[in-house]
N, C-alpha and C positions, 0 to 999 in steps of 0.2 A: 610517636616520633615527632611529632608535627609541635607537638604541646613542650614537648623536651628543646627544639629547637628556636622557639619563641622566649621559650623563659631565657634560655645562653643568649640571644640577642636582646632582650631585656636589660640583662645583667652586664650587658657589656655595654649598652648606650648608655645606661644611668651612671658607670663608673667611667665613661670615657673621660671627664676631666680631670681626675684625680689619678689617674693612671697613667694619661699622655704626661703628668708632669714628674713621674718617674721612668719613663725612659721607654714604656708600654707602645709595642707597637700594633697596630692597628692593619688589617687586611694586606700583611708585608708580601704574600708569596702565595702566588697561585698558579698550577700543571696543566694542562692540556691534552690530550693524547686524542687521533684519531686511527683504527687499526682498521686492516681485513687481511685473515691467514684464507687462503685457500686448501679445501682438507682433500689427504688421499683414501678417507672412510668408502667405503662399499655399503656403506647405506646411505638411500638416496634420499635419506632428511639431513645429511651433514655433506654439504657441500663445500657453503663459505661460513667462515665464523665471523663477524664484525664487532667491532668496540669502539663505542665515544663518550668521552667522559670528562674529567678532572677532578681537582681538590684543591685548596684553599685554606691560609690558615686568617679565622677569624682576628685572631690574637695570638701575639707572642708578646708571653710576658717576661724574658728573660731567660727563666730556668723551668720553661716548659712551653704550652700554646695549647690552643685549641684549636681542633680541625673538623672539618667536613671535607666526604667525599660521595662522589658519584658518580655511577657506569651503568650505561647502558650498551647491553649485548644482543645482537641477532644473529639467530644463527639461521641459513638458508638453504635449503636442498633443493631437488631438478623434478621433483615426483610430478610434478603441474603443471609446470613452465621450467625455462631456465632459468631464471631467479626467483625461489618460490619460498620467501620467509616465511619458517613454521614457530617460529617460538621467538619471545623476547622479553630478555630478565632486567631488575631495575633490582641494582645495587646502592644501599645507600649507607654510610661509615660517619658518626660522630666518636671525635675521641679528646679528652686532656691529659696532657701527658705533663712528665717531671725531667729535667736534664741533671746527667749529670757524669762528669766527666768521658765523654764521648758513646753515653749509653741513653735514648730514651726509654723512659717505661709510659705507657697510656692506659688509663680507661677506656674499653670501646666498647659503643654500641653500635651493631652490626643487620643491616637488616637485608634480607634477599625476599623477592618474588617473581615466580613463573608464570608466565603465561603462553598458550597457543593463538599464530594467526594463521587468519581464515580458516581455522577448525574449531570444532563447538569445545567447550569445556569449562562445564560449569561450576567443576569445584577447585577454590585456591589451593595454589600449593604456593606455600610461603616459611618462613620462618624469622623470630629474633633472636638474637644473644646478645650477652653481656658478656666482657670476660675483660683479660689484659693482652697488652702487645708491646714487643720489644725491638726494638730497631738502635743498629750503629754503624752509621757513619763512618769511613776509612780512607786515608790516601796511602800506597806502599808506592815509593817512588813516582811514574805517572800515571797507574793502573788507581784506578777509582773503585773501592766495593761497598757494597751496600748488603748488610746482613738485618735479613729481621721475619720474626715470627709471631704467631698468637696464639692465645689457648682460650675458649669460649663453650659457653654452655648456652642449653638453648631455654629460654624462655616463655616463648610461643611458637606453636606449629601449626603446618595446616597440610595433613595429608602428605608426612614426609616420617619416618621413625628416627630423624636424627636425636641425639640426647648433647651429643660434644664435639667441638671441631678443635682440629691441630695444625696448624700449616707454618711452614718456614722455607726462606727462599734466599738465595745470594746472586746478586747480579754486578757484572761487573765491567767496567767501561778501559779500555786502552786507548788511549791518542796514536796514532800512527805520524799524521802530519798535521798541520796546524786546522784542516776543517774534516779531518778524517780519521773514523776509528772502528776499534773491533770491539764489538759488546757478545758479550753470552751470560748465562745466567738460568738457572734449574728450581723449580720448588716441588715440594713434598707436600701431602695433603691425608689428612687423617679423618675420620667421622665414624664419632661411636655412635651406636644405636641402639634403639631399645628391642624388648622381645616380640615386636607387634607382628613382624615378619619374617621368614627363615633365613638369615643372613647375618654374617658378622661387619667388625669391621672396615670400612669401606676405604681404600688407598687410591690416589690417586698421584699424578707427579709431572711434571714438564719441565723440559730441558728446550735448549733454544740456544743460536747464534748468529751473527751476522757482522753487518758494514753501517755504521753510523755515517752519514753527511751534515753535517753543521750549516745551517745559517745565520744571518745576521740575530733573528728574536726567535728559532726552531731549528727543527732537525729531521730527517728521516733517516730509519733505522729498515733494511732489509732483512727479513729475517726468516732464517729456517728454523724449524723446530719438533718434538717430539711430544705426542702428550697419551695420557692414560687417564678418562674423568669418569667418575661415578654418577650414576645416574641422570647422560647425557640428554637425555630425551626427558620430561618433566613430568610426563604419564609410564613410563617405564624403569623398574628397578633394573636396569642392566647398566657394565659398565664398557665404554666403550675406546678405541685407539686409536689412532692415526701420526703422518706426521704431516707438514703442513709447510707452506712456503707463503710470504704475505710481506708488507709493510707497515710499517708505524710514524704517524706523523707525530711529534712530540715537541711540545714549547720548552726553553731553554733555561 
């Protein structure tokens, strides 16, 4: 990953001159987000879920761009103390994509790993994919939606039987009044596996709503939500539910 993301910044310092002078834009747009849902699970290793992260496009060259993204998640339970972070995953997304008339398509590489805190655990659990991703953009009147999905194969694993994943999600944003609105928004989640374990297909899905507030350069978003994740806990094949109520801090 490390070696893949050197060579993209290579290749785009040495063509910075001859690219600015056709219209190539340079570090135009980058996200923010900071979250914490509070869960109503009955197991006392999922308490709080948190997320802090963003994404950035390296380059937009017109009729595509290149992106990096990254998240980091903790999830916390009560078994120890009252705030007792047992696990925390590092998500990490390079992709270049192609536009074209209000549909992008991307290359993505996709990388996740698990980890436990303050408990031992000495073997990784990780995984890569390659695959594609599809995303499009929409205004219908003031309602704003955003549709997009991936399909990815896995490349490297570490103590997980995934073989493919599938996910697609649509969120979508309504203005109410000039710093005020209603967002909700659902995804789907797919994961084939192989025969190392007695299990099929793995599904997973989360729905969600709430009250946007706008600022000047941000936003938060209130949110309640639903979700169903497969193999919640990073040492156990179970899958598990909840629903959740939390915030989202989000750059504009």
């Amino acid at each position: 990953m490390m070696r893949s993301l050197v060579c993209v910044l290579a290749v785009i310092v040495c063509a910075s001159p001859a690219l600015a002078q056709q219209g190539v834009q340079f570090l135009p747009r980058y996200d923010f987000h900071l979250a914490a849902d509070h869960l109503s699970s009955d197991d006392p290793k999922f308490v709080w879920d948190t997320n802090f992260g963003g994404d950035l496009d390296f380059v937009d060259y017109g009729f595509g761009r290149t992106r990096f993204a990254a998240n980091y998640e903790a999830v916390l339970g009560g078994e120890f103390r009252a705030f007792d972070p047992n696990q925390g995953n590092y998500l990490l997304d390079l992709s270049s994509s192609l536009r074209g008339r209000g549909v992008e398509v991307a290359g993505l590489f996709h990388h996740l790993s698990r980890h436990l805190s303050d408990r031992f655990k000495r073997s990784p659990v990780d995984w890569n994919m390659l695959g594609v991703s599809l995303a499009h953009d929409a205004r219908h009147g003031r309602t704003q939606v955003d549709v997009h999905g991936s399909l990815l194969g896995v490349l490297l694993k570490s103590n997980v039987d995934y073989d493919w994943e599938a996910d697609g999600a649509i969120n979508l944003r309504v203005p109410v009044r000039s710093h005020v609105g209603v967002v909700a928004g659902g995804a789907v989640r797919l994961i084939g596996v192989d025969d190392t374990r007695t299990r099929g297909t793995q599904r997973g899905a989360r729905g969600e709503a709430g009250v946007r507030f706008e600022g000047e350069t941000g936003a938060v978003e209130l949110i309640v939500a639903a979700e169903r994740r497969p193999d919640a806990y990073p040492l156990q094949d179970a899958t598990r539910s909840w629903v959740s109520a939390g915030f989202r801090f989000v750059s504009r």
